[in-house]
C-alpha positions as CSV (number, residue, x, y, z in Angstrom):
1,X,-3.9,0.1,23.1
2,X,-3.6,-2.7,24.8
3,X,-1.5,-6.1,23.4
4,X,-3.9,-8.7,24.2
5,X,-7.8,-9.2,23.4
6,X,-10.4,-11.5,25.3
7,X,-11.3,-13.9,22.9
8,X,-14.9,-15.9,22.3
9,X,-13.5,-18.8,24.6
10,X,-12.9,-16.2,27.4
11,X,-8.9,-16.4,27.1
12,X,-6.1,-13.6,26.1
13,X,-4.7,-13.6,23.3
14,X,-2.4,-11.3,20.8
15,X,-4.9,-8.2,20.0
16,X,-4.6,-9.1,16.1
17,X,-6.0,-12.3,16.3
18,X,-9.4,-10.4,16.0
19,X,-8.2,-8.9,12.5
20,X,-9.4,-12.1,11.2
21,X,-11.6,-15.5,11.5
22,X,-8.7,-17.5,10.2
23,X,-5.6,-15.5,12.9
24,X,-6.5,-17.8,16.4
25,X,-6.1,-21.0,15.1
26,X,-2.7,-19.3,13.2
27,X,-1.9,-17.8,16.3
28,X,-2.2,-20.7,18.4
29,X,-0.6,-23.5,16.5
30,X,1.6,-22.0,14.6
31,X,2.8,-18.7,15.3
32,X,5.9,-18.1,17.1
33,X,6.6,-21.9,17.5
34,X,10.4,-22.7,16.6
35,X,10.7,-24.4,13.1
36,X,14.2,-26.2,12.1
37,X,12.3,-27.5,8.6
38,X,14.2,-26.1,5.7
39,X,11.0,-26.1,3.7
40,X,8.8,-24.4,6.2
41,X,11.5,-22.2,6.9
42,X,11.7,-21.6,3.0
43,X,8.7,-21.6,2.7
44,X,8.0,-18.6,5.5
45,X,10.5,-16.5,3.6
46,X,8.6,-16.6,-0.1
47,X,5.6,-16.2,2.1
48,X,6.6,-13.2,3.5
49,X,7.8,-11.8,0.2
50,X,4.4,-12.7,-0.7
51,X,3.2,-10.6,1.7
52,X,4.8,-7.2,0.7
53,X,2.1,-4.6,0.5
54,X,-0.4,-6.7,1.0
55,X,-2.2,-8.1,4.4
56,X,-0.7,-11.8,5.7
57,X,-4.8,-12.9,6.0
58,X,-4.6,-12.2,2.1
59,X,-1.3,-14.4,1.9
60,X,-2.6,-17.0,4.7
61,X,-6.2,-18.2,2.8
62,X,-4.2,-18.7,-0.3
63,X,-1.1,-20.8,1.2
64,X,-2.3,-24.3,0.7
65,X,-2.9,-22.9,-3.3
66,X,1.2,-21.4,-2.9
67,X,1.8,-25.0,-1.9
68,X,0.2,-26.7,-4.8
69,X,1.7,-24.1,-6.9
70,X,5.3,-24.6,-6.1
71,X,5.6,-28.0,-4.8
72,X,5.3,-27.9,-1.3
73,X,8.2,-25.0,-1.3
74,X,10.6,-27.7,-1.5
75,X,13.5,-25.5,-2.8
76,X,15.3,-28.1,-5.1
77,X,12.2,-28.6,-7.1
78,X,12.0,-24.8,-7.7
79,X,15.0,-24.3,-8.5
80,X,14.8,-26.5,-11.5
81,X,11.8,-24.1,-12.8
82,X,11.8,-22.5,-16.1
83,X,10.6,-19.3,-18.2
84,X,7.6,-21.7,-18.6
85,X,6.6,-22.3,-14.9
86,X,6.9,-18.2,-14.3
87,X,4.0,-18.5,-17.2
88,X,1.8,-21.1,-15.6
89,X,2.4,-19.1,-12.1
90,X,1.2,-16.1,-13.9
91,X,-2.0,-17.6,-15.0
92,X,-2.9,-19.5,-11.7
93,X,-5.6,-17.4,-9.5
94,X,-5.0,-19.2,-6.3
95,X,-1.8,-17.1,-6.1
96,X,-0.6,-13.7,-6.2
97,X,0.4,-13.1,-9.7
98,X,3.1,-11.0,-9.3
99,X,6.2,-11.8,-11.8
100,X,8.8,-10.1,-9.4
101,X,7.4,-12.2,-6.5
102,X,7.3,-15.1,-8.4
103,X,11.0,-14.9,-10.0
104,X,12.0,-14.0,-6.7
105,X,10.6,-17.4,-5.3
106,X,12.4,-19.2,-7.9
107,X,15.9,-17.3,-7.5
108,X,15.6,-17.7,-3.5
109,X,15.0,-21.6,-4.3
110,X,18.8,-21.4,-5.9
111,X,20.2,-19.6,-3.7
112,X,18.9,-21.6,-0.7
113,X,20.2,-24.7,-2.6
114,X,23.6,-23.1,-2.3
115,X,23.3,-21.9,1.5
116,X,22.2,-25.6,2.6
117,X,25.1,-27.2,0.5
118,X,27.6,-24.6,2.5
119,X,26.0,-24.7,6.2
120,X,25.2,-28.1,6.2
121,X,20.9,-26.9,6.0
122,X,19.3,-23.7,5.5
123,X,18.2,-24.2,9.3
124,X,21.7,-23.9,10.4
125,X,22.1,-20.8,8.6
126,X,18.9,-19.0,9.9
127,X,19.1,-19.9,13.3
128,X,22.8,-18.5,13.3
129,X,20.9,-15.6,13.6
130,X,18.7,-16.2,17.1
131,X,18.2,-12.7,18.8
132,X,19.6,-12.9,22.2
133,X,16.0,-13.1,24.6
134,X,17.7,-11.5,26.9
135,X,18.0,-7.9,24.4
136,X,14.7,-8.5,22.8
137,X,12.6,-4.9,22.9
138,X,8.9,-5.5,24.6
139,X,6.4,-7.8,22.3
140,X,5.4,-6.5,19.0
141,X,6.3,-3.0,19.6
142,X,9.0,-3.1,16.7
143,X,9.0,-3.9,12.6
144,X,12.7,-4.9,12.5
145,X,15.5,-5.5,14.9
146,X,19.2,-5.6,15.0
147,X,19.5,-9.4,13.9
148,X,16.7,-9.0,11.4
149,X,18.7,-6.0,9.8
150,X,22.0,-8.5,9.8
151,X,20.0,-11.2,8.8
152,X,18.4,-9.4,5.8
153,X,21.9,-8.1,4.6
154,X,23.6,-11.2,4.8
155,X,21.0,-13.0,2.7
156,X,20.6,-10.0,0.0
157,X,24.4,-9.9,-0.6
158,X,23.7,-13.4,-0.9
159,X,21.9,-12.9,-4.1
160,X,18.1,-13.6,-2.1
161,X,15.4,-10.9,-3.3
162,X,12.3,-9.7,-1.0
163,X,13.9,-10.2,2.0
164,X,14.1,-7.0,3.6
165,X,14.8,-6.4,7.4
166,X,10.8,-5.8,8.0
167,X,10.1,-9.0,6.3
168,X,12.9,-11.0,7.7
169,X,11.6,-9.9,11.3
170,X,8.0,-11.0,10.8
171,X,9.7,-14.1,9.8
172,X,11.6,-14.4,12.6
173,X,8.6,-13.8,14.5
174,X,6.5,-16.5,13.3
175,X,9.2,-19.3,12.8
176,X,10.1,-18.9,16.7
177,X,13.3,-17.0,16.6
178,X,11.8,-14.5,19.1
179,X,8.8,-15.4,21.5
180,X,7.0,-12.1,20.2
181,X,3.4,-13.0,21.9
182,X,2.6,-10.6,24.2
183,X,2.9,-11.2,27.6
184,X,-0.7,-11.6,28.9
185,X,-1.0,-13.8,26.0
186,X,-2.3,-17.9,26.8
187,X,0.5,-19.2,24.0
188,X,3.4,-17.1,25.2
189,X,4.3,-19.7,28.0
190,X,3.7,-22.5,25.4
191,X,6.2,-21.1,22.9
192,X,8.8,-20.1,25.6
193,X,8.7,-23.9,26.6
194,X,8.7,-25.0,22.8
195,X,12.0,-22.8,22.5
196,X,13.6,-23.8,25.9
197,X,13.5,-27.7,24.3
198,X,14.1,-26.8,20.6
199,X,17.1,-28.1,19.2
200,X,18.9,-24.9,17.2
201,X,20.1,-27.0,14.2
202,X,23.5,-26.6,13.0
203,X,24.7,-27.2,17.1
């Protein structure tokens, strides 16, 4: 099958943009672009967790309701979060109301307080992790790589939950630790400049 699709404006992009109305404008302006935000980056992560046997288009028209529902994903503010902000979670339809997922949020938010205190941001610390471009395997042929398999081990001995090597690799994709867009794809030049100029926190 091939890795790109011609799209209604007559240009290539990544063949699962047309899984979904609300994927090329994702795909575009966000997706594979490098991030060196804690919160986004934290953000991504609880996302992604999120995500776990479901479809990211169920996780994607919900986020701005994730974001109302835990403040942004600002980490320090969850991490203050009681017994009784699990409860409200639980009974708030704009989210996925899964306890696990939502403790996990919540225990991730301490944890990430702790990695941020040690390596200066939780930027630093993912980006520690940057694949090599030069070893990446061909665009979107893979569910999990070397670094995401090191990266996911690091942070579960670290005490994070839902952060498996599959997720952590869709997360590298989209927060521009790998250029995954395929290569006929319109954006893949645009994120390889992005990258080129992105300043890796932490160096």
């Amino acid at each position: 099958m091939s890795t790109t699709m011609i799209c209604a404006d007559g240009k290539a992009r990544c063949h699962w943009c047309g899984a979904a109305p609300e994927f090329p404008a994702y795909h575009d302006t966000e997706w594979g672009f490098p991030v060196g935000d804690d919160f986004r980056l934290f953000e991504k992560l609880c996302l992604e967790g999120f995500q776990s046997g479901l479809s990211w288009r169920t996780i994607l028209v919900k986020r701005e309701n994730f974001r109302a529902a835990f403040h942004g994903f600002d980490y320090d503010q969850i991490a203050r979060f009681t017994s009784s902000d699990v409860d409200r979670l639980l009974q708030d339809p704009g989210i996925i109301r899964h306890r696990g997922k939502i403790e996990a949020v919540i225990n991730n938010a301490r944890q990430a307080q702790e990695l941020a205190k040690r390596e200066g941001s939780l930027a630093a610390f993912i980006w520690r992790h940057e694949p090599d471009s030069k070893l990446q395997a061909a665009s979107q042929t893979v569910a999990s790589s070397a670094e995401s398999v090191a990266l996911s081990k690091e942070l579960k001995q670290l005490g994070w939950k839902f952060v498996g090597p599959t997720t952590v690799y869709a997360f590298m994709q989209a927060m521009g630790l790998i250029n995954d867009h395929a290569a006929g794809c319109i954006i893949r030049g645009q994120v390889e400049h992005a990258r080129k100029y992105f300043m890796r926190p932490g160096r």
